[in-house]
C-alpha positions in Angstrom: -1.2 -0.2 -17.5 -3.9 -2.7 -17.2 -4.4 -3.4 -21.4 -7.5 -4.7 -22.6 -7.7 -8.4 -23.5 -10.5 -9.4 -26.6 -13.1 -12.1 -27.0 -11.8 -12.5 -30.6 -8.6 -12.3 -32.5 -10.1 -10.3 -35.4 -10.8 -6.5 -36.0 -14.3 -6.7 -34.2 -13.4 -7.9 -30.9 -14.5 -7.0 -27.4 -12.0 -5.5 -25.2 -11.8 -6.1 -21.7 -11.1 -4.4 -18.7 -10.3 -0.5 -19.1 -9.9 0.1 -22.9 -7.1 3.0 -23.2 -6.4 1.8 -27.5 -7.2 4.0 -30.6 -11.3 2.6 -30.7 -11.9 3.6 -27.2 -14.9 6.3 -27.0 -16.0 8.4 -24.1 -18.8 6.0 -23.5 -16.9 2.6 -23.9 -17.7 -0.2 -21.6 -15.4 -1.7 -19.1 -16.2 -5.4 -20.1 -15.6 -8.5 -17.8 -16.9 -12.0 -18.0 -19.5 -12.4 -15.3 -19.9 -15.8 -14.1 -23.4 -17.5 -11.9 -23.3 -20.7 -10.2 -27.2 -20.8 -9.9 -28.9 -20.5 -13.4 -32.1 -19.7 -12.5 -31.0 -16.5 -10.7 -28.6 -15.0 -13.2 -28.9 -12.0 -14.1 -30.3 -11.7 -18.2 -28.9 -9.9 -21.1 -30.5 -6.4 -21.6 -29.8 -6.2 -25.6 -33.1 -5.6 -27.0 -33.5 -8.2 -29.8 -31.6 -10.9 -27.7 -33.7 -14.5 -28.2 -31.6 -16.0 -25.1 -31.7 -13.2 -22.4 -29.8 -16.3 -19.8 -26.1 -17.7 -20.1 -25.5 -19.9 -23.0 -22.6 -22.0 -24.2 -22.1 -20.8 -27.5 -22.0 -16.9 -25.9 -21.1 -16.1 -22.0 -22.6 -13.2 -20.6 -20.3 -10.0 -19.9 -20.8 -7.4 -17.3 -19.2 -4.2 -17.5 -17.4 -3.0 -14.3 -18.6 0.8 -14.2 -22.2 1.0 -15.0 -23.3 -2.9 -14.6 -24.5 -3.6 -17.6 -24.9 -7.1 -18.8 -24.7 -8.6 -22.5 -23.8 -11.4 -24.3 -20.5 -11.1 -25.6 -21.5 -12.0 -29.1 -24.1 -9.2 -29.3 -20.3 -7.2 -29.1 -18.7 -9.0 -32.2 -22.0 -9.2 -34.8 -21.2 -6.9 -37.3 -24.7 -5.9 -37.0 -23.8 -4.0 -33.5 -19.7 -3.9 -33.5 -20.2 0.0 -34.1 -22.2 0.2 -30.6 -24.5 2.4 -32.0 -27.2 0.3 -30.5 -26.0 -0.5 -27.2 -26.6 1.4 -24.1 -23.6 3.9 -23.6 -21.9 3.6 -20.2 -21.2 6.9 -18.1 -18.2 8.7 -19.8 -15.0 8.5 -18.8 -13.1 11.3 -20.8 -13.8 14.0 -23.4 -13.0 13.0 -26.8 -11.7 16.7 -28.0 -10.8 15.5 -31.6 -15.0 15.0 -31.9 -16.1 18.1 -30.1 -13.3 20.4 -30.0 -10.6 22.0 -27.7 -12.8 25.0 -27.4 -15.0 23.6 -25.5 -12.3 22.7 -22.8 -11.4 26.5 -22.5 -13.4 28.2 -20.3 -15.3 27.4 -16.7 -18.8 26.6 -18.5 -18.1 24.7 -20.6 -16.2 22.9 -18.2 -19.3 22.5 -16.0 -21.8 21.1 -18.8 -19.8 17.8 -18.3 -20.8 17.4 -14.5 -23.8 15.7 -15.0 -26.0 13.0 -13.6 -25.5 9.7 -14.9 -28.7 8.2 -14.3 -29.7 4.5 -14.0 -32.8 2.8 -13.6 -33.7 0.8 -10.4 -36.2 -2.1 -9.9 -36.0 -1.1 -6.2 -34.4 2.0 -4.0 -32.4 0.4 -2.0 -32.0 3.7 0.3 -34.9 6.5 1.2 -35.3 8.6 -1.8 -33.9 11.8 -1.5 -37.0 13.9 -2.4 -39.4 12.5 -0.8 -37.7 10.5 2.4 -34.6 12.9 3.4 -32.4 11.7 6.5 -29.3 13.0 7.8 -29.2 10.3 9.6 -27.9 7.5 6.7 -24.1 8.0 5.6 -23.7 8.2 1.9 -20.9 5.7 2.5 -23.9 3.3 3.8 -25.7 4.2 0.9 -23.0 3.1 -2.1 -22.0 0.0 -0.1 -25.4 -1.7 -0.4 -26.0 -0.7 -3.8 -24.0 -4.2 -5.5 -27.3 -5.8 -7.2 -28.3 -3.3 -9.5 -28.1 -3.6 -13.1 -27.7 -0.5 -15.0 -29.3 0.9 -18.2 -29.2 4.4 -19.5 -33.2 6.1 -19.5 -34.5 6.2 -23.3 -33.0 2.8 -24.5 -34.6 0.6 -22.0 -37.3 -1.5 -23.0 -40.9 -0.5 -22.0 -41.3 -3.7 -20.1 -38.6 -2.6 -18.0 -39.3 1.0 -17.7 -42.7 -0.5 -16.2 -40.7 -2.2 -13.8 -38.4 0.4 -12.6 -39.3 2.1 -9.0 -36.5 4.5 -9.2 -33.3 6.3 -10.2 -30.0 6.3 -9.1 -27.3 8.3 -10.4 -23.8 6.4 -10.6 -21.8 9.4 -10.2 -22.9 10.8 -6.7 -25.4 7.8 -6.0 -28.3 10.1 -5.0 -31.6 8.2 -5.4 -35.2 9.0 -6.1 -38.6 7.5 -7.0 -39.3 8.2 -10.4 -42.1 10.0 -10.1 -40.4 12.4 -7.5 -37.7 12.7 -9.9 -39.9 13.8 -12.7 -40.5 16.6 -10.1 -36.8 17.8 -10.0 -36.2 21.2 -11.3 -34.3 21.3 -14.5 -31.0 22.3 -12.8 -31.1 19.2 -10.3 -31.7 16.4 -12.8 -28.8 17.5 -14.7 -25.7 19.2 -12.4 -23.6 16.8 -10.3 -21.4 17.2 -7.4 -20.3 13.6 -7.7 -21.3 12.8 -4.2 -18.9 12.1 -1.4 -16.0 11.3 -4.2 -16.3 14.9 -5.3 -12.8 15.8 -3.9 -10.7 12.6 -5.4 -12.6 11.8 -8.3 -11.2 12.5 -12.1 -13.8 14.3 -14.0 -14.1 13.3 -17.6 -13.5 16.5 -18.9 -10.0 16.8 -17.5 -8.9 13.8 -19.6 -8.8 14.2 -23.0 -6.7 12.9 -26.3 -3.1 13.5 -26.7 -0.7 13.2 -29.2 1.9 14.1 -26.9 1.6 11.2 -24.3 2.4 7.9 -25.7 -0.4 6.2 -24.1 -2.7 8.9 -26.5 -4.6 10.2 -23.4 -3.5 13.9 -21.6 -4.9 15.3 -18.3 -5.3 18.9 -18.3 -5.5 21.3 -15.5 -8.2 24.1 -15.3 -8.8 27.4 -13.4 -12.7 26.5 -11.4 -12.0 30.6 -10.0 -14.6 33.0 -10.8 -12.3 35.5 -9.2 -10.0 37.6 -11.9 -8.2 38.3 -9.3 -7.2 34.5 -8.4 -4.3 32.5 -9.3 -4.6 30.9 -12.7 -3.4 27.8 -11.5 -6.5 27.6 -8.8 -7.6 24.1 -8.1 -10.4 23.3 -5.5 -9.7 19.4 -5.8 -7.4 16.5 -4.7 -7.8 13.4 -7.2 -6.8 10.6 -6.5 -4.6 7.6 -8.5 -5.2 4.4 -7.2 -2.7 1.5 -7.9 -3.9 -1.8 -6.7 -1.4 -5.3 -6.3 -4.5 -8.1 -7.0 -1.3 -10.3 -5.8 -1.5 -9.0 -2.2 -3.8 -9.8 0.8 -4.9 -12.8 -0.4 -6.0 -12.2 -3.8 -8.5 -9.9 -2.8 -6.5 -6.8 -5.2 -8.9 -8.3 -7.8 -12.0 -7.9 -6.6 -11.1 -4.1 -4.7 -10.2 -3.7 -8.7 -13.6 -4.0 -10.0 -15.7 -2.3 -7.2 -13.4 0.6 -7.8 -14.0 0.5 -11.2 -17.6 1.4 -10.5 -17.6 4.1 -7.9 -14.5 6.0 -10.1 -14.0 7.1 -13.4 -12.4 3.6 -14.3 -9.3 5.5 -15.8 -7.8 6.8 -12.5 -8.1 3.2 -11.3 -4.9 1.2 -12.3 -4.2 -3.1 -11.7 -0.3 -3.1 -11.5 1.3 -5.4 -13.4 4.8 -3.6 -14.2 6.9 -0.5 -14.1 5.0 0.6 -17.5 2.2 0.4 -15.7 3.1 3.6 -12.9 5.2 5.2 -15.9 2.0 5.5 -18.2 -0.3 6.6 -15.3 2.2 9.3 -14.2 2.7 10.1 -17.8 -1.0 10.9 -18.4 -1.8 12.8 -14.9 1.3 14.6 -14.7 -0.2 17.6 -15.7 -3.2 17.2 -13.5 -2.7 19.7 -10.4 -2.7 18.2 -6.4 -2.5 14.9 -7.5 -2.6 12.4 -4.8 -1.7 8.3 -4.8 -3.6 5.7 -2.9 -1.7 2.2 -3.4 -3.2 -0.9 -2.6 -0.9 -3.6 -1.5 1.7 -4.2 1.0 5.3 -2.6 2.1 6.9 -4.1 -1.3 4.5 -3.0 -3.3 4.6 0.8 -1.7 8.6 0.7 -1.9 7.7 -0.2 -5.7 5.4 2.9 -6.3 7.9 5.0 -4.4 10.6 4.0 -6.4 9.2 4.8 -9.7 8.0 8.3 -8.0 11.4 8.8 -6.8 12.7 8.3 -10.2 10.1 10.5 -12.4 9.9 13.5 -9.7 12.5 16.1 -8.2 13.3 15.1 -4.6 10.3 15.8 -2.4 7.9 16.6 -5.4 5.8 13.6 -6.1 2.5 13.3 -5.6 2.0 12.1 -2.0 0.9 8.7 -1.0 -1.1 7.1 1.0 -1.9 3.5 2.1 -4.7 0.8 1.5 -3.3 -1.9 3.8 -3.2 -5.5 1.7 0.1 -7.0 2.8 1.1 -8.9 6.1 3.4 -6.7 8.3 2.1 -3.2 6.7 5.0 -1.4 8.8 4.9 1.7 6.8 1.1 2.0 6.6 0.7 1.7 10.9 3.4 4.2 11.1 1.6 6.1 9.0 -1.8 5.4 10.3 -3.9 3.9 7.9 -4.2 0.8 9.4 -2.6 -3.3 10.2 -4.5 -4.9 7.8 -7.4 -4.6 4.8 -11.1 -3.6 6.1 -13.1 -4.0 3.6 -15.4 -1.9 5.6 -13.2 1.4 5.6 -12.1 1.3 1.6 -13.7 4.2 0.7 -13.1 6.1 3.7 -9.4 5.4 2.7 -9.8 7.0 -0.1 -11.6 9.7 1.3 -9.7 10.4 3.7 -6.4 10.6 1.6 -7.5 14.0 0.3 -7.4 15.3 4.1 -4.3 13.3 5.0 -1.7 15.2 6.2 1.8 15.7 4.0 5.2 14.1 5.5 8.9 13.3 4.3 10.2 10.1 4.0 13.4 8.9 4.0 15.0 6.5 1.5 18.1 5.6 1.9 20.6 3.3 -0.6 22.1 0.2 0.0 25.4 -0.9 -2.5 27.2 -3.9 -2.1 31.3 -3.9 -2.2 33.2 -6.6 -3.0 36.5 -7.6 -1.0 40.0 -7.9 -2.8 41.2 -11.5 -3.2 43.7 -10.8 -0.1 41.1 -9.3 2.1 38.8 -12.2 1.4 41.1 -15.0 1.9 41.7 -13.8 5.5 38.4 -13.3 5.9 37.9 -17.2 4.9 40.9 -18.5 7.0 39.7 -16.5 10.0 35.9 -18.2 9.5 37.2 -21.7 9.2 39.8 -21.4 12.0 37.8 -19.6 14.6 36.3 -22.2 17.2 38.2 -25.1 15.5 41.0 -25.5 18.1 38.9 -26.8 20.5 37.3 -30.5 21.9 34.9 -32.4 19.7 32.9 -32.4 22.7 32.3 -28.8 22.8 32.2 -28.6 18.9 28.3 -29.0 18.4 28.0 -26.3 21.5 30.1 -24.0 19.4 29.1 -24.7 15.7 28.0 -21.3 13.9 24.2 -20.8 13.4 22.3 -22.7 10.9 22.0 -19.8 8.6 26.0 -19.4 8.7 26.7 -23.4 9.1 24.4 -24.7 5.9 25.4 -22.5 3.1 23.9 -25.0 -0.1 20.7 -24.7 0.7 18.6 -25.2 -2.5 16.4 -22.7 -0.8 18.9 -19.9 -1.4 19.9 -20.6 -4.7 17.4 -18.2 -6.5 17.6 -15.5 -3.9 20.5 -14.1 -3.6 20.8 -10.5 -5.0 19.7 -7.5 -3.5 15.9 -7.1 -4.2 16.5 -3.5 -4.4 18.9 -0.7 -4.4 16.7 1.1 -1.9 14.4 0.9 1.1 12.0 3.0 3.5 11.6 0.5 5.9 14.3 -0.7 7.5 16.9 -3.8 6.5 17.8 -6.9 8.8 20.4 -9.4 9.2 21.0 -12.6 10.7 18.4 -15.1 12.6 15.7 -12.7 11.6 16.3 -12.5 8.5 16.7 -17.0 8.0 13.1 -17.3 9.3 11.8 -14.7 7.0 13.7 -16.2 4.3 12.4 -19.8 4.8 8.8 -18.8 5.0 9.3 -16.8 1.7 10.5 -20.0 -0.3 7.3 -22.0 1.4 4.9 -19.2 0.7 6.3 -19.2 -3.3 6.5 -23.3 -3.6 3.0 -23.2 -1.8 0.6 -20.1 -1.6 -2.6 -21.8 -0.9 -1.1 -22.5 2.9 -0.9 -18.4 3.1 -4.5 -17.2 2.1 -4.9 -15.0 5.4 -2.8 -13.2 8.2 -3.7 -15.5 10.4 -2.5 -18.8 8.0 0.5 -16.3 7.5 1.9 -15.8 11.7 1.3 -19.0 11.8 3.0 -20.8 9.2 5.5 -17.8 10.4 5.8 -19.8 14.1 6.2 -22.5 12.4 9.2 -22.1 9.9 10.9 -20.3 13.3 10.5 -23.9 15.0 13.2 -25.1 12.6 15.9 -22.8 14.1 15.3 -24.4 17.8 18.8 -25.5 17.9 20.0 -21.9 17.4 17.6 -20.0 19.8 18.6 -22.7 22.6 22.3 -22.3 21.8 21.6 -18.8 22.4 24.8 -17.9 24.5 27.2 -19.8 22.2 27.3 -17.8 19.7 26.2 -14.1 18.1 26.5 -11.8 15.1 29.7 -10.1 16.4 31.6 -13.2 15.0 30.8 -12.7 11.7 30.1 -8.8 11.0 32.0 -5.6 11.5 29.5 -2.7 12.0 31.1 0.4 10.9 28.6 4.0 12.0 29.8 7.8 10.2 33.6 6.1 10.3 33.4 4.7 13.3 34.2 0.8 15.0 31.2 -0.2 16.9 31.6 -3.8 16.6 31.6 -4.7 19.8 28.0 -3.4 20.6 27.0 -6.2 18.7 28.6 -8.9 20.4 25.8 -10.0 22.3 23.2 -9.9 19.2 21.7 -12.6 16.9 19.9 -10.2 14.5 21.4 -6.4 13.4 17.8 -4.1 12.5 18.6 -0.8 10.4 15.7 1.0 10.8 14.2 4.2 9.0 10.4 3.7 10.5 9.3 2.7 14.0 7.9 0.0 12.7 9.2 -3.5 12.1 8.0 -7.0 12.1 4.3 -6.2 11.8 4.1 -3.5 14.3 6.6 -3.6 17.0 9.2 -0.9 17.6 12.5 -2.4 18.4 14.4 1.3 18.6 11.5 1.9 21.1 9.8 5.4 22.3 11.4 8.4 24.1 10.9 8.3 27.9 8.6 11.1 27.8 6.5 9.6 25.3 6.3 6.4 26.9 4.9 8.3 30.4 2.8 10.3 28.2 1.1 7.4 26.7 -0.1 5.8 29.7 -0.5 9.2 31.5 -3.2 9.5 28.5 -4.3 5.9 28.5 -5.0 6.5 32.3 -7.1 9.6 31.7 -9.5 7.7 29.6 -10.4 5.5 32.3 -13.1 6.7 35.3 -11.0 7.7 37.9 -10.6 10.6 40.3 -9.5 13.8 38.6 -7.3 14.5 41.4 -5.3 10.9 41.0 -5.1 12.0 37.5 -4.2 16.3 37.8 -1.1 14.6 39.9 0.2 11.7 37.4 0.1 14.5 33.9 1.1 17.7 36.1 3.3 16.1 39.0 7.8 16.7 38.8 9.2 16.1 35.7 12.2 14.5 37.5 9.8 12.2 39.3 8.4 11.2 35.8 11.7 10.9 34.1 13.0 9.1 37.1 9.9 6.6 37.4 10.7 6.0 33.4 14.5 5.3 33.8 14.3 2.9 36.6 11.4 0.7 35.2 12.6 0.7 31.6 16.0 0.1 33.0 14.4 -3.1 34.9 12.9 -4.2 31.7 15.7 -4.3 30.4 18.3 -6.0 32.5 15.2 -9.0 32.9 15.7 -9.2 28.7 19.7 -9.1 28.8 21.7 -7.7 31.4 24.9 -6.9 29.4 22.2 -4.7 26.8 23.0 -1.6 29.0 26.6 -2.5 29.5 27.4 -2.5 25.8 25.3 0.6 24.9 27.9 2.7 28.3 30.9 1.4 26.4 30.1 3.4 22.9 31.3 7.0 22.6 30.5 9.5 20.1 28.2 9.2 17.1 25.2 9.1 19.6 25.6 6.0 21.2 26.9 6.5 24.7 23.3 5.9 26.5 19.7 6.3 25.4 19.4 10.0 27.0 22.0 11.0 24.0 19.7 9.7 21.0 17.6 12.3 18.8 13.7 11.1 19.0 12.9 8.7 15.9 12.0 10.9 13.2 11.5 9.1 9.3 12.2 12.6 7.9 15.1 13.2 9.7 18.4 12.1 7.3 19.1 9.5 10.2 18.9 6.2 10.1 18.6 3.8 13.8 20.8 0.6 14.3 19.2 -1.8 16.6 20.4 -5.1 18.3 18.2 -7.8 18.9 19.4 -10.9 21.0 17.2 -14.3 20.7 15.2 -12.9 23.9 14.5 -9.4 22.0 13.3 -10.9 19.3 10.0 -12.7 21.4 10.0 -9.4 23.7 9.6 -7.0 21.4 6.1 -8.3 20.0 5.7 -7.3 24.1 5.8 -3.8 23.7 9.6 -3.9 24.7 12.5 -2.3 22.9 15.7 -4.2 21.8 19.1 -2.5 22.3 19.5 1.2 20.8 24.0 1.1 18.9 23.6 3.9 16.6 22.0 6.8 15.5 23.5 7.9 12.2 23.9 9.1 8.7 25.8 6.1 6.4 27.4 3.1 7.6 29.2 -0.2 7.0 28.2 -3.9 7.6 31.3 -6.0 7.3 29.9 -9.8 6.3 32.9 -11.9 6.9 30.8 -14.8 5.7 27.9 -15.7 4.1 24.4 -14.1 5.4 21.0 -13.8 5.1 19.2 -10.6 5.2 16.4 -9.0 4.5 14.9 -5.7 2.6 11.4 -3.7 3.5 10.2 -7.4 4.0 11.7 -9.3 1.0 14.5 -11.6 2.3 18.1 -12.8 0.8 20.8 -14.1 0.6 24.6 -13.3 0.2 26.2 -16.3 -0.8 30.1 -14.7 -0.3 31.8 -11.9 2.4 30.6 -8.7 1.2 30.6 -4.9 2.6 26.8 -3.3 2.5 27.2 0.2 2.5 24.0 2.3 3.3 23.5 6.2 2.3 21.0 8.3 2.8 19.7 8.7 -0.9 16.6 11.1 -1.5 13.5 11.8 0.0 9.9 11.2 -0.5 6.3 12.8 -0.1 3.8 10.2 1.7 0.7 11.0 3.4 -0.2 10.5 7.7 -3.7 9.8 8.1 -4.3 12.6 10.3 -8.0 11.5 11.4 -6.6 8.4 13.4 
């Protein structure tokens, strides 16, 4: 949980960021240090009495995060105003039911007399006021996202000068906006009740949180009954709110600043920076209680398999609150598959978070990886058989034949502090071999250097470039694969020799991998389908296009099997070969394979040759092995390999042994 830092080390200090101690109050600030280049147009402190309104040295001036008000932080510490009794309250973020009572939390009105307009004062409406200028034709979206400049202050305590000043109104809950004087025209009802605007669905209302002795972070959500039925469930709850967990580590730093605008259009306590485990453990702790609970995460494919992981652990299997994606990573595999998107637009945050309270509920897989150790016999053979394989031959060949690099230069300093399993779980998928080195090499550069890797763009292309360093091995290509130095092992059986002409093994749960690409590939049908449909879109005859979606199914199928066969044999001709020579366990030929399914129990094992690994960034597939539900990778030597994205190595012969473990609710953005 994001813990509040202080401006001082004594009892009267100011704390920043989201205050969850002892002194917080309903109304408490969410303090940061706000910072100008330009002097002249800084904004000035709004405390009454203050004789230097600009930035000084002795005191910087402090903003706070969910209502915009600005203060010097010493007008915080005086003595004179450490109670807050004079500053301007911000809009409340929970009920404080040791002050006013649990009875007031027990019944539906009570309930509502905490949905109320927060309102601030404007010097100018950035948006048509609603009274007297209604459109239909402005998005409320469009309204919160050009509403950055204000600076907020609660009506009563502001200054007259500045109450002169002000044009209008806005209220920070559901951002409606009005002229002042058509806002003095409001009935009663309307300046007080609030819907909370577009966020009404996701957004925690204060009066669910409350005090707790019971949690250790002192803070309880409660759930409530909003039917005015008798007749209705007790348990009825009209709303999906949303937890939002945000890495300010990924996607270029930017976690930080999605942070603090979220902090402003949310209660800030349903808005959580992630720092460690605590962090989930206390948020789960305090909403547990809190009825169709929904999790947004911020951040990349490690940082979801983190979240996930601590759901897994605190919820029954297929009982956690579902999750959806904010895109901040570089390959976001999980989040296309699940359709929220490649990469960050800053454009679409909220409707991400919108849209997670309409996103449609799926199963995920997770499945757990545990690493055997040989016997001192088994490992010696292993060893002699390594050394001695290839050796008995001319020095002239001997460069031709050496192992890869990965295999051949086992000291690298680069692998010294990586080589344990970065977790006993994954969603995505796990890879071994050439795939596996690059990743690996560009992980150490991106750690020694992270300025070089500030953007996706920076990122494929430092990518390319770490790949450049394995030349040698792509051109040697036909000299050597993975079948030398694994045993695959799918539901009991040998398949080793379906990897014989490989240079990276994929075990895939997803059909994603490597920043979008889909190595296992789509199903015949669905590949026809898809261009049937991309055709349709087009302005062509309807005839030509009744007779490609309703013409034979045989000529389809047919049409499918001959040109993906012909794709294939111009990638690798012995692909097809290999996959005819497997027998049960699904791997005879690809018309015997289930369709991909993350859901379904199964896991995929995919091959990947030197010529795969360029292709399938093509829309190509590599070569389907297995379809199963455990199996055994055999490392007769030392490998690298890598996990949802985080790469590693094994520095000795080891047997990886992968189980289907548990499963997991995530959310399919269902309006993509």
């Amino acid at each position: 949980m994001d813990a509040p830092t202080s401006e001082s080390s004594n009892d009267n200090v100011v704390p920043y960021g989201v205050d969850w101690s002892g002194r917080a109050r309903p109304s408490s600030h969410c303090w940061f240090p706000l910072t100008s280049d330009d002097s002249s147009a800084a904004p000035s402190c709004v405390y009454g009495s203050c004789a230097k309104r600009k930035q000084t040295g002795q005191s910087a001036l402090l903003q706070c995060a969910s209502c915009d008000l600005i203060m010097h932080a010493h007008h915080l510490t005086s003595s004179s105003t450490a109670n807050n009794d004079s500053i301007q309250s911000c809009r409340p973020s929970f009920v404080d039911n040791t002050e006013q009572g649990n009875s007031l939390m027990d019944n539906k009105d009570n309930l509502l007399k905490f949905d109320e307009h927060f309102w601030s004062h404007v010097s100018t409406l950035l948006k048509p006021c609603m009274h007297c200028q209604p459109t239909s034709m402005v998005s409320p979206l469009d309204i919160i996202d050009q509403m950055k400049s204000m600076i907020s202050c609660i009506p009563g305590t502001l200054s007259d000068d500045l109450l002169d000043a002000s044009h209008g109104l806005v209220c920070l809950w559901c951002y409606r906006c009005y002229h002042h004087s058509c806002w003095e025209q409001l009935a009663p009802q309307d300046k007080l009740q609030c819907d909370y605007g577009i966020f009404q669905n996701i957004i925690v209302r204060p009066q669910w949180l409350s005090r707790s002795s019971e949690s250790p972070t002192s803070f309880k959500a409660r759930s409530f009954s909003y039917s005015t039925n008798s007749n209705a469930e007790s348990n009825s709850f009209p709303y999906t709110p949303v937890l939002v967990f945000i890495n300010k580590r990924s996607g270029g730093q930017v976690g930080e600043k999605i942070y603090r605008e979220l902090l402003q259009r949310l209660n800030p306590r349903q808005v959580f920076l992630l720092e460690n485990n605590a962090t989930i453990t206390h948020a789960l702790d305090i909403y547990s209680s809190l009825p169709n609970m929904r999790i947004c995460v911020f951040g990349g494919d490690g940082t979801v398999g983190w979240v996930l992981s601590r759901l897994a652990e605190a919820y029954p299997s297929r009982n956690n609150p579902p999750v959806s994606i904010c895109p901040l990573g570089t390959g976001n595999d999980l989040s296309r598959v699940l359709a929220w998107g490649e990469q960050y637009d800053p454009k679409r945050l909220f409707h991400t978070l919108i849209q997670t309270s309409q996103a449609q509920v799926a199963v995920l897989d997770r499945w757990k990886v545990q690493l055997e150790e040989f016997d001192a016999a088994t490992l010696a053979s292993m060893t002699q058989q390594h050394h001695e394989s290839g050796f008995n031959i001319s020095r002239i060949f001997q460069t031709l034949l050496d192992p890869p690099k990965f295999i051949r230069e086992t000291n690298r300093s680069s692998y010294e502090n990586h080589q344990k399993l970065p977790n006993t779980r994954f969603i995505n998928y796990m890879s071994f071999g050439l795939d596996a080195a690059i990743a690996l090499d560009f992980h150490v550069e991106r750690t020694r250097d992270p300025s070089k890797f500030s953007s996706p763009l920076k990122n494929k292309f430092m990518y390319v470039n770490e790949s450049c360093k394995y030349f040698d091995d792509f051109a040697r290509a036909q000299m050597w694969n993975l079948g030398s130095y694994i045993r695959l092992i799918c539901d009991d059986q040998d398949i080793t020799d379906a990897v014989r002409n490989c240079h990276t093994l994929v075990i895939l749960n997803i059909p994603g991998y490597a920043s979008g690409t889909n190595p296992w590939g789509k199903s015949i049908r669905s590949s026809i389908m898809d261009r049937v449909n991309q055709l349709s879109t087009l302005k062509l005859d309807g005839t030509f296009i009744n007779q490609i979606s309703m013409g034979s199914h045989d000529i389809l199928n047919c049409a499918s099997d001959t040109q993906e066969n012909n794709e294939l044999e111009s990638l690798d001709d012995s692909d097809m070969d290999q996959t005819e020579t497997l027998s049960t366990t699904q791997t005879a030929s690809s018309s015997r394979f289930q369709p991909q399914n993350f859901g379904d129990r199964k896991i995929e094992v995919v091959g990947l040759s030197t010529t795969h690994m360029a292709a399938i960034h093509a829309g190509f597939r590599g070569n389907r092995i297995a379809q199963c539900n455990r199996l055994c990778i055999e490392l007769r030597c030392p490998m690298t390999a890598q996990m949802d994205g985080e790469p590693f190595y094994l520095p000795t012969p080891v047997a990886v042994n992968i189980s289907h473990a548990d499963q997991v609710l995530v959310l399919k953005n269902k309006n993509k």
